[in-house]
VONU-418179 format. One record per residue: z, x, y of N, C-alpha, C in turn; residue number from 1; chain. Coordinates in nm, 4 decimals, always signed. Each point is the difference from the previous one (the first is absolute). Last residue first. Layout:
<sites>
        nzz        nxx        nyy       cazz       caxx       cayy        czz        cxx        cyy   lumti   drenlum
          Z          X          Y          Z          X          Y          Z          X          Y     NUM         A
...
</sites>
This chain:
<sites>
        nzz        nxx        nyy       cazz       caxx       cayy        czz        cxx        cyy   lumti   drenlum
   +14.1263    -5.3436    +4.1223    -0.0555    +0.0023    -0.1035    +0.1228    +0.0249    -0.1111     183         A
    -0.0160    -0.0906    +0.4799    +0.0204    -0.1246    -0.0804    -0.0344    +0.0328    -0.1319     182         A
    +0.0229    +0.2984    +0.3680    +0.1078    +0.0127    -0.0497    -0.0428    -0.1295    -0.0825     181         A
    -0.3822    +0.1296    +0.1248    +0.0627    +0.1342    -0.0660    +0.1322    -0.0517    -0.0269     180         A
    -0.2112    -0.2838    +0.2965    -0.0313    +0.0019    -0.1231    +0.0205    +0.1087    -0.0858     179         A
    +0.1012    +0.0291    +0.4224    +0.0600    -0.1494    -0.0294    -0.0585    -0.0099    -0.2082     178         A
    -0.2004    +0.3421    +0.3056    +0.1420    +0.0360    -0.0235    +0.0794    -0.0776    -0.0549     177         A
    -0.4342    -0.1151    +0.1561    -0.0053    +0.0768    -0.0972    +0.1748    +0.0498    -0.0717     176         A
    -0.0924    -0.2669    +0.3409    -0.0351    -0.0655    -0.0773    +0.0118    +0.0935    -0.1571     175         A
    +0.0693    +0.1925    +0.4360    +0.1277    -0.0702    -0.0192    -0.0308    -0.0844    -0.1244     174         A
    -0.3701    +0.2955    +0.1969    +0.1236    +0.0477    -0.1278    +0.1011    -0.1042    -0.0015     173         A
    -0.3617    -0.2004    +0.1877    -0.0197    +0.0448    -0.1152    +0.0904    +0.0931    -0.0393     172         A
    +0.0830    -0.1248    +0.4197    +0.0106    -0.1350    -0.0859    -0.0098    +0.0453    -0.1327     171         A
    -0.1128    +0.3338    +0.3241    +0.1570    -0.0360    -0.0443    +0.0226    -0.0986    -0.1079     170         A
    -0.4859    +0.0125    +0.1642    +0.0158    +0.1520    -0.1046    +0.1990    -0.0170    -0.0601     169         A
    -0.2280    -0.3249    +0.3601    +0.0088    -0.0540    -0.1381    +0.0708    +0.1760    -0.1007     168         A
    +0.0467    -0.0199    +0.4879    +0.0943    -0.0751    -0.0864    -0.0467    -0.0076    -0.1641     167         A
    -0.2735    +0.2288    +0.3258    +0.1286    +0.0653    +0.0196    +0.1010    -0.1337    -0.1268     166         A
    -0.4786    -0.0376    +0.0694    -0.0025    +0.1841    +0.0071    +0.1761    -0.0001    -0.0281     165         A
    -0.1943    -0.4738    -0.0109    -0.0685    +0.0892    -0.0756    +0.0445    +0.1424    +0.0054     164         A
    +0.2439    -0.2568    +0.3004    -0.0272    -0.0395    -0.1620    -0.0031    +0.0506    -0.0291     163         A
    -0.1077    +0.1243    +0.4328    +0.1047    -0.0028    -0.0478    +0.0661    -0.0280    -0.1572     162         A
    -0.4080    -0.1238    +0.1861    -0.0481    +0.1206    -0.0168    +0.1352    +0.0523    -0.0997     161         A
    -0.0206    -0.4695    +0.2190    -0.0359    +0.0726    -0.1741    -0.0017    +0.1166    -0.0115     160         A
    +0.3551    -0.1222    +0.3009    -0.1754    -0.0095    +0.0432    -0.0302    -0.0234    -0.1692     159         A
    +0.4912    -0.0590    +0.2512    -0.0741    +0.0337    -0.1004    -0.1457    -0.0268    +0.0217     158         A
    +0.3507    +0.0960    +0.4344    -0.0807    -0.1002    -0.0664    -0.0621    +0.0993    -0.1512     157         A
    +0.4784    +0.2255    +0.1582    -0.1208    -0.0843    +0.1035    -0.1196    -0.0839    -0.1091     156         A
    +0.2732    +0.3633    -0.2039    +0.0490    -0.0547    +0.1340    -0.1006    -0.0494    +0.0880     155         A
    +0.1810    +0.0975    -0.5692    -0.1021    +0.0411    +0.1185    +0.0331    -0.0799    +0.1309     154         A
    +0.1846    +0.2015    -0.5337    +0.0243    -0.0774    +0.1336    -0.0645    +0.0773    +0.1181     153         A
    +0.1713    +0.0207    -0.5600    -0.0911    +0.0313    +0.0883    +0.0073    -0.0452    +0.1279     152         A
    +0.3159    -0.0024    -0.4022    -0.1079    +0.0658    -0.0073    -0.0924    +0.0613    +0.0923     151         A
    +0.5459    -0.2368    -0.1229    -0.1329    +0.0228    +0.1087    -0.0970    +0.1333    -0.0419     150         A
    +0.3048    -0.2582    -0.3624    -0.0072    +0.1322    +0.0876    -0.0754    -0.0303    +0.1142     149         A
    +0.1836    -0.3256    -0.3323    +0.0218    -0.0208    +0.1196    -0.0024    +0.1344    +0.0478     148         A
    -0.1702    -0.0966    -0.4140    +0.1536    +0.0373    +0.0016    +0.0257    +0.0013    +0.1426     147         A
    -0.4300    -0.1179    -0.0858    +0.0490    -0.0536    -0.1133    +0.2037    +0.0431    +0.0219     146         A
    -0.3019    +0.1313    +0.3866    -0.0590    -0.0034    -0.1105    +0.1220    -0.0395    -0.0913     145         A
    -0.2116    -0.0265    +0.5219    +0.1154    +0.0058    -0.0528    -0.0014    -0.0505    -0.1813     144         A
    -0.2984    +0.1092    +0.5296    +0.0286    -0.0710    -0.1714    +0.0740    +0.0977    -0.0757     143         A
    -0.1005    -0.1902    +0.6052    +0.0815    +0.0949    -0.1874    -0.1156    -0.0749    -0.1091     142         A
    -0.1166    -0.0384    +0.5881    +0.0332    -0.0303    -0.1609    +0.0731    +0.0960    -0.0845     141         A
    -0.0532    -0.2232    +0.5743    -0.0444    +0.0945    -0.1088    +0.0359    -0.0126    -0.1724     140         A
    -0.1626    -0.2306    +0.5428    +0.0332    +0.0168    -0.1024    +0.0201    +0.1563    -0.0938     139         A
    +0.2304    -0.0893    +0.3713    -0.0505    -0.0778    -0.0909    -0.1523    +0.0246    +0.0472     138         A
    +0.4563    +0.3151    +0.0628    -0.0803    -0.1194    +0.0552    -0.0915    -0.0751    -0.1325     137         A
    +0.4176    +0.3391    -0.0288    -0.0024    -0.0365    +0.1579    -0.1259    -0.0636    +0.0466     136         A
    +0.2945    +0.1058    -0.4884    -0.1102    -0.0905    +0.0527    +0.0187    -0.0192    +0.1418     135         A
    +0.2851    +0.2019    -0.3980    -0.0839    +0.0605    +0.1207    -0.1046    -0.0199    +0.1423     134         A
    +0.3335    -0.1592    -0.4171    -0.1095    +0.0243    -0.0370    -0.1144    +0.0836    +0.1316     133         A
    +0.4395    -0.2290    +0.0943    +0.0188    +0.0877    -0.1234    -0.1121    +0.0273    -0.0857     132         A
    -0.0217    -0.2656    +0.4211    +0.0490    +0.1081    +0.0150    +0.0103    +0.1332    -0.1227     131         A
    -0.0970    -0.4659    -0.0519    -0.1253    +0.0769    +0.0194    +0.0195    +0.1568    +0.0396     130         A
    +0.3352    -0.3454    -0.0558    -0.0736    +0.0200    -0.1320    -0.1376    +0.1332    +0.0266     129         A
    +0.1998    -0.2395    +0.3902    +0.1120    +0.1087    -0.0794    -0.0634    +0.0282    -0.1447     128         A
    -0.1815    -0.3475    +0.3161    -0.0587    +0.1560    -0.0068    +0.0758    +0.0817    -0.0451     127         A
    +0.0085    -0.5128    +0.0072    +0.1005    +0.0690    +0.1397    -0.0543    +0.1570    -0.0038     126         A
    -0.1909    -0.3126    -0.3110    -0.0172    -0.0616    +0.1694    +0.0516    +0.0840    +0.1116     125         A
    -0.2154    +0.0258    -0.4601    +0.1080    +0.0676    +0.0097    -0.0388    -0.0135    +0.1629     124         A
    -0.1676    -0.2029    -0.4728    +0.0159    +0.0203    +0.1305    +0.0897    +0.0837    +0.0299     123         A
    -0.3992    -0.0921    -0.4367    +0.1865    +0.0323    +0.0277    -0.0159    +0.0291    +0.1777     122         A
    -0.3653    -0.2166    -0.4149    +0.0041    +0.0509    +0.1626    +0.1551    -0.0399    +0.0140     121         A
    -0.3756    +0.0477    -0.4395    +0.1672    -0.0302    +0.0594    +0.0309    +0.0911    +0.1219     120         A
    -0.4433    -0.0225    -0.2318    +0.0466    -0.0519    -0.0869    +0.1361    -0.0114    +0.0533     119         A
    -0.4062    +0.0188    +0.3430    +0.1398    +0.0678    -0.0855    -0.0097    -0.0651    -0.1124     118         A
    -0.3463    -0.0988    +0.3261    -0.0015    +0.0968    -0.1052    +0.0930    +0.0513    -0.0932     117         A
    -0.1433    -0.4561    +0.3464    +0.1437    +0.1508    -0.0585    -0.0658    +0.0024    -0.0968     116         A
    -0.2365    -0.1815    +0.4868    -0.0235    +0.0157    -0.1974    +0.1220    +0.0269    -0.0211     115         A
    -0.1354    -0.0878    +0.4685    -0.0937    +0.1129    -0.0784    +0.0527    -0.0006    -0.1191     114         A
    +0.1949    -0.3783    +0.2571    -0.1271    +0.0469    +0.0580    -0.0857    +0.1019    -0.0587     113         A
    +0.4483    -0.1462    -0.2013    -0.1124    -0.0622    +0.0051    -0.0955    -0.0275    +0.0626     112         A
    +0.2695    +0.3569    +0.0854    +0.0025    -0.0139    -0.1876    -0.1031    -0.1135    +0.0280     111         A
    +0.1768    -0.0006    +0.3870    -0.0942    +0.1746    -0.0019    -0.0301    -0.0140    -0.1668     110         A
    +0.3406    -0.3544    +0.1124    -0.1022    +0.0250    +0.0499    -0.1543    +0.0788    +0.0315     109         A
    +0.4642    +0.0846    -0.1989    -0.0447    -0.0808    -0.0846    -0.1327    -0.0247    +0.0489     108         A
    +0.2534    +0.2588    +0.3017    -0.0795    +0.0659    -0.1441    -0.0594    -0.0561    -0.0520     107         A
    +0.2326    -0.1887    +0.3768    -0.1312    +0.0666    +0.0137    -0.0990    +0.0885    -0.1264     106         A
    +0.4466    -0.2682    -0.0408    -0.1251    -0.0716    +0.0249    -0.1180    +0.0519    +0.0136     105         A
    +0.3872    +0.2735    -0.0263    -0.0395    -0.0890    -0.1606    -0.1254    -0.1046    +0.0445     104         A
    +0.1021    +0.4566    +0.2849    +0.0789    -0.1069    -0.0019    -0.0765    -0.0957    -0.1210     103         A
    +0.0218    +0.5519    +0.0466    -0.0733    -0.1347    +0.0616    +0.1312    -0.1191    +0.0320     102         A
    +0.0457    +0.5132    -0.2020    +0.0117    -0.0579    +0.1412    -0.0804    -0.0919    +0.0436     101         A
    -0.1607    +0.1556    -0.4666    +0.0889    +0.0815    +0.1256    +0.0190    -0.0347    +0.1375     100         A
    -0.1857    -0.1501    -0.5642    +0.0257    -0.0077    +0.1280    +0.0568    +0.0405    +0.1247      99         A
    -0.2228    +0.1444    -0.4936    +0.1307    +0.0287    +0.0849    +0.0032    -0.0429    +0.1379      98         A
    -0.2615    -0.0927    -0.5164    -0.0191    +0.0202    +0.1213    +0.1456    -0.0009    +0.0552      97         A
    -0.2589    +0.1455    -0.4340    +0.0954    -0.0784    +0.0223    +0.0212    +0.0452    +0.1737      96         A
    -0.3311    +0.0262    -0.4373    +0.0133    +0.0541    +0.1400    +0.0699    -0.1279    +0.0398      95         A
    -0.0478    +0.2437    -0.5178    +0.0041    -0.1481    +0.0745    +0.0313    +0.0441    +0.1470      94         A
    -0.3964    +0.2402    -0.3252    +0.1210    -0.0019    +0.0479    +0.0198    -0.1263    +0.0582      93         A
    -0.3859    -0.0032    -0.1576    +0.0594    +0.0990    -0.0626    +0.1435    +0.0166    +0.0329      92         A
    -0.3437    -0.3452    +0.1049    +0.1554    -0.0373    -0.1052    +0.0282    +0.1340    -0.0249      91         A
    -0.3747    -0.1253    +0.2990    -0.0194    +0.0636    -0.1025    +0.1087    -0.0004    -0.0759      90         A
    +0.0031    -0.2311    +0.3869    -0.0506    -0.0555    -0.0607    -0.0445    +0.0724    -0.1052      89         A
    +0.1727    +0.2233    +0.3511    +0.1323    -0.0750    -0.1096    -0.0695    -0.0815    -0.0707      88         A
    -0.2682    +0.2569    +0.2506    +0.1184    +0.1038    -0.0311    +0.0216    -0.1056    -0.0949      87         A
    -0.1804    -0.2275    +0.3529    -0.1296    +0.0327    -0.1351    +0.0404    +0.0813    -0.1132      86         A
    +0.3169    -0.1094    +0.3986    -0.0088    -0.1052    -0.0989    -0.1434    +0.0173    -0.1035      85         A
    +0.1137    +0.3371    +0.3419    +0.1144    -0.0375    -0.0622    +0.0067    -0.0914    -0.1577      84         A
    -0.4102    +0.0700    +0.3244    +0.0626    +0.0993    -0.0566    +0.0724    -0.0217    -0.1483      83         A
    -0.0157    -0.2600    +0.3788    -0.1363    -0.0153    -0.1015    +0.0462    +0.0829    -0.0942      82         A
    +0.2988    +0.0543    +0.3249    +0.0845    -0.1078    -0.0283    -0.1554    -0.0272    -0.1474      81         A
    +0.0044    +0.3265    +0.4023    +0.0396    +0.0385    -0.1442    +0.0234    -0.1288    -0.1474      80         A
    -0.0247    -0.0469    +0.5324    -0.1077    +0.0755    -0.0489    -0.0115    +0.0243    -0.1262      79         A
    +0.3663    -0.2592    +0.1535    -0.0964    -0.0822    +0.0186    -0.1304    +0.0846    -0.0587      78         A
    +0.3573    +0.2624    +0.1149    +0.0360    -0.0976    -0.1431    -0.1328    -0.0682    +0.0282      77         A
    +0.0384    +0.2163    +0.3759    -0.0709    +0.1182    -0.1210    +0.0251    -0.1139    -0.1557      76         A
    +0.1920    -0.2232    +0.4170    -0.1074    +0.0319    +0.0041    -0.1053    +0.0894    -0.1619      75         A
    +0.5199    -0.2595    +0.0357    -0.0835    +0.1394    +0.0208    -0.1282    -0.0058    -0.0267      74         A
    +0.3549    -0.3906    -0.0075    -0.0192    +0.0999    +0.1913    -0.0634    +0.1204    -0.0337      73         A
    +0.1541    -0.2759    -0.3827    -0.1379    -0.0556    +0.0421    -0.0554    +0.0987    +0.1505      72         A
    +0.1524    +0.3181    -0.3746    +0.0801    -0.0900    +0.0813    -0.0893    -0.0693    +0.0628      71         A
    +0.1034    +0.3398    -0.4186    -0.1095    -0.0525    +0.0947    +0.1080    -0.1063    +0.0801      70         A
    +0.0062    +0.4326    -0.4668    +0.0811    -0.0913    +0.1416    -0.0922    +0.0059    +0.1201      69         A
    -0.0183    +0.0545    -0.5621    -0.0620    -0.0028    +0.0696    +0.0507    -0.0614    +0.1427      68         A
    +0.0821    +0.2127    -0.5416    +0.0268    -0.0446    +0.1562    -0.0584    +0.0115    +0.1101      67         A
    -0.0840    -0.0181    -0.5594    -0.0639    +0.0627    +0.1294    +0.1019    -0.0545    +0.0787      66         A
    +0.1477    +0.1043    -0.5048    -0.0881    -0.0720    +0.1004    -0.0241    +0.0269    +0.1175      65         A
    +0.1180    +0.0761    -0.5853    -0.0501    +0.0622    +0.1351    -0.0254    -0.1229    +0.1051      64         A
    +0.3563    -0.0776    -0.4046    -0.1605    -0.0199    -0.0139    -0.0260    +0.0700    +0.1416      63         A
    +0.4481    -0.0037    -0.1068    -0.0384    -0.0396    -0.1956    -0.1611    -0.0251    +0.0401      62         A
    +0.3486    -0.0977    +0.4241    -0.0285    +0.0833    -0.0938    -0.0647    -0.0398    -0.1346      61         A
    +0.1206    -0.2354    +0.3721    -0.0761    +0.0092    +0.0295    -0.0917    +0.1057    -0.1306      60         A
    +0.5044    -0.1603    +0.0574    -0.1030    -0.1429    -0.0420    -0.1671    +0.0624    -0.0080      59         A
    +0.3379    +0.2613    +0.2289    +0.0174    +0.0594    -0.1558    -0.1249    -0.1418    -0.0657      58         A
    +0.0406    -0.0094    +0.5022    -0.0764    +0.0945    -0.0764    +0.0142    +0.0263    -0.1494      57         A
    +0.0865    -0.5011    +0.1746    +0.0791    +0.1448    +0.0657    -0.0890    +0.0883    -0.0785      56         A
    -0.0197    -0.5260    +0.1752    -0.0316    +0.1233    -0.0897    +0.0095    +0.1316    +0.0447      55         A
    +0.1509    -0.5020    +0.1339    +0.0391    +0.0847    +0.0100    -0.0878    +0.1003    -0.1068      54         A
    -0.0150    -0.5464    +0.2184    +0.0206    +0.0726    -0.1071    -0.0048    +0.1414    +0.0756      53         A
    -0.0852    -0.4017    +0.2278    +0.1789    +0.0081    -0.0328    -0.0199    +0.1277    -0.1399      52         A
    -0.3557    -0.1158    +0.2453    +0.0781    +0.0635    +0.1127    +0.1108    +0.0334    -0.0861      51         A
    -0.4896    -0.0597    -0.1314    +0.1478    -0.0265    -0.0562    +0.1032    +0.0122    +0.0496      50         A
    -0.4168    +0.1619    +0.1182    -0.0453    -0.1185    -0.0399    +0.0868    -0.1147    -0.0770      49         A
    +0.0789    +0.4717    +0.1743    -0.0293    -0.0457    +0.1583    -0.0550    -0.1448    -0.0885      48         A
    +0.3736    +0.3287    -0.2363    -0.1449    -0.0746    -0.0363    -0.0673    -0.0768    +0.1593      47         A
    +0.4253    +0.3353    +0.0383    -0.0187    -0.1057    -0.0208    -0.1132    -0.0055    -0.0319      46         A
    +0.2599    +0.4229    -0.1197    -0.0768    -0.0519    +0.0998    -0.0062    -0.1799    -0.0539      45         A
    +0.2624    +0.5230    -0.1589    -0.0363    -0.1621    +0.0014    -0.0146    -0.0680    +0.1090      44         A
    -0.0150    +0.5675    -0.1678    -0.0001    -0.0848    +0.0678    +0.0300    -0.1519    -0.0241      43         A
    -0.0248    +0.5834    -0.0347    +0.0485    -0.1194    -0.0757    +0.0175    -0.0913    +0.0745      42         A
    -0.3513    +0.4288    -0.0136    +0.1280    -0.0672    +0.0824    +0.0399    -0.1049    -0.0397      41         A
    -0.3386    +0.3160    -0.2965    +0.0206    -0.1049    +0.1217    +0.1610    -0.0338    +0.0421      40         A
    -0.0708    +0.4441    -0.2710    -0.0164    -0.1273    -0.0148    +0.0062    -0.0500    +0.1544      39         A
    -0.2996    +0.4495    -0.0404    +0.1933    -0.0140    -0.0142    -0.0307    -0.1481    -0.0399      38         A
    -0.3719    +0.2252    +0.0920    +0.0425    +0.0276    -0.1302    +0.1267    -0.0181    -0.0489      37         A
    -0.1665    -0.0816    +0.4962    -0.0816    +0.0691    -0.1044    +0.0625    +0.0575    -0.1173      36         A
    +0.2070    -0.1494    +0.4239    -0.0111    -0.0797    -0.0744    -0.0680    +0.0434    -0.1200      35         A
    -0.0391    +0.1602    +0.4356    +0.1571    +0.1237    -0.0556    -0.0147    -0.1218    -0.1500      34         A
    -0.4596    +0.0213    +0.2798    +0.1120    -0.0482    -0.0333    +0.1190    +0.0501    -0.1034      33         A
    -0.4115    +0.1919    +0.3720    +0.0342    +0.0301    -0.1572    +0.1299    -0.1125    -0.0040      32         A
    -0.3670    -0.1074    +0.3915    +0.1210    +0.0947    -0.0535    +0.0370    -0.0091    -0.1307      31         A
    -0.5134    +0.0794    +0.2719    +0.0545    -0.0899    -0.1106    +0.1566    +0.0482    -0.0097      30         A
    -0.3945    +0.1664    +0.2628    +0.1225    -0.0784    +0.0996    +0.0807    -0.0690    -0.1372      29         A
    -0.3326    +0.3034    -0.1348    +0.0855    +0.0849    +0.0770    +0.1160    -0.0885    +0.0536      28         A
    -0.4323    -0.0055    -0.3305    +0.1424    -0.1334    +0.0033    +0.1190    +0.0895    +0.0881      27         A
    -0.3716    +0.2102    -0.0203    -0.0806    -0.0969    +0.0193    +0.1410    -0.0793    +0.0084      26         A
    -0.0236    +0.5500    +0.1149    +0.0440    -0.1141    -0.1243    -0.0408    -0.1377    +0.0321      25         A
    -0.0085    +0.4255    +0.2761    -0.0895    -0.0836    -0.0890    -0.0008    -0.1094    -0.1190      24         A
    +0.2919    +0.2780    +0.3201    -0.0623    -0.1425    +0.0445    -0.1066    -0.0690    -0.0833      23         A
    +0.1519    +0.4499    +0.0926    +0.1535    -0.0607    -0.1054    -0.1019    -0.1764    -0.0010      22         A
    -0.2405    +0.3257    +0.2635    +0.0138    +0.0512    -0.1850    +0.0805    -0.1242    -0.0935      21         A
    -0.0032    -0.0193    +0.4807    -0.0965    -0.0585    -0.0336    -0.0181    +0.0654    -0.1636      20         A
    +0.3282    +0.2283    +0.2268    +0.0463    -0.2083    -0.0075    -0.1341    -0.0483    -0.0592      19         A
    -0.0356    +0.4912    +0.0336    +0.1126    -0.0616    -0.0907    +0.0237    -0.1480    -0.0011      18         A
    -0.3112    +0.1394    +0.3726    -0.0229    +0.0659    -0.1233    +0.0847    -0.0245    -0.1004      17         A
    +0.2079    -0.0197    +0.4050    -0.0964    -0.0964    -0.0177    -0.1055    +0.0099    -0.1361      16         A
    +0.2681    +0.3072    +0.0540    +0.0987    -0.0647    +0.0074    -0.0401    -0.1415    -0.0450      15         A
    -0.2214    +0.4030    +0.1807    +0.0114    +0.0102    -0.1994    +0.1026    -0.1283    -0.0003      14         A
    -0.1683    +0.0303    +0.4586    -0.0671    +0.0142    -0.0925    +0.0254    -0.0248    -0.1614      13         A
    +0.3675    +0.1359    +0.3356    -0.0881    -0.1982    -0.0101    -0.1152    +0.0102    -0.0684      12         A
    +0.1443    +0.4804    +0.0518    +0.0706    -0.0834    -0.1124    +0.0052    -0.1147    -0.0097      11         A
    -0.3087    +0.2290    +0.3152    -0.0016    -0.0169    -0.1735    +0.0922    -0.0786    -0.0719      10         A
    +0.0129    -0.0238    +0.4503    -0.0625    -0.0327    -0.0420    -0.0541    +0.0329    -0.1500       9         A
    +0.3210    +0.2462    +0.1741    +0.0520    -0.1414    +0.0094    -0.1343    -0.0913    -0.0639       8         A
    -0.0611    +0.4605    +0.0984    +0.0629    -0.0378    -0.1608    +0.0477    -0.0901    +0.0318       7         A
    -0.2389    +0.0933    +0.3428    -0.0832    -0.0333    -0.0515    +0.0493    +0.0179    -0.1895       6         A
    +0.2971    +0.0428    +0.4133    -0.0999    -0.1236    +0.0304    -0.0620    -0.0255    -0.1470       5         A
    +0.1977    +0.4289    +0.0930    +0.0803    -0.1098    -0.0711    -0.0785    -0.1302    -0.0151       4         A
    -0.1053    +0.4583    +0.1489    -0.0746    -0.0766    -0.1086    +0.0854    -0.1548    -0.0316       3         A
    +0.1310    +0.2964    +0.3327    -0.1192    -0.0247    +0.0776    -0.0809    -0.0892    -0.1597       2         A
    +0.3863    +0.2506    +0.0013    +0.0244    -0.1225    +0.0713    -0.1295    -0.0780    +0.0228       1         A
</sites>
């Protein structure tokens, strides 16, 4: 009876010991998306520069692209937004932007205060679109390769680091893979 004290404290010991083991992982807070290697969610969205037009995901297919969901109301968008647009000025991929829960004035607005980078900015005012892709904030990104697979997807502001270490290496097999079937 008299040892119990001091196997309690061991076993918080090895316990504590085990969490900080499990912890080492650097991308620890990152969540795994159930999206990864399955097809994108099927969608048609309004053009935010075309109200009256409609592009739907199959339209999207036959070339890789980035999704990218920002909103003028998100702070971290604004951070990422250099980034974003130094990304798309390289034409490797087309980065197609996913408006989420704005309103059309305020977007258009935020576009011609910091730039569009998109090659085609799709809205989705009411957030049901977004639902089916997972998306509980902004910003974050897909890319989504030639046959509408989701490939990759990150959460929160693109850095370069991000680029360079985590997106470009995907990009290059999806590029790579794209060209194996065209042969």
């Amino acid at each position: 009876m008299r040892w119990l004290p001091l196997v309690v404290v061991a076993l918080l010991g090895v316990l504590l010991a085990a969490g900080v083991w499990l912890s080492r992982d650097p991308n620890r807070e990152a969540l795994p998306s159930p999206l990864i290697g399955k097809p994108a969610p099927a969608f048609e969205l309004p053009v935010l520069h075309e109200p009256g037009r409609q592009v739907s995901s199959e339209e999207l297919r036959g070339a890789p692209y980035l999704l990218n969901v920002w909103g003028s109301w998100c702070p971290a968008c604004r951070d990422e937004h250099p980034v974003l647009t130094r990304f798309a000025e390289t034409r490797r991929v087309r980065v197609v932007g996913f408006n989420w829960k704005d309103e059309h004035a305020d977007a258009m607005r935020w576009l011609e205060q910091f730039g569009n980078p998109y090659w085609l900015v799709l809205t989705d005012y009411e957030g049901d679109v977004a639902i089916d892709w997972g998306i509980y904030g902004a910003p974050e990104t897909f890319l989504v390769d030639a046959n509408g697979v989701v490939r990759w997807k990150h959460v929160g502001p693109m850095t370069d680091a991000t680029i360079e270490q985590d997106l470009l290496p995907v990009l290059a097999e999806v590029e790579q893979a794209g060209r194996g079937r065209a042969l």
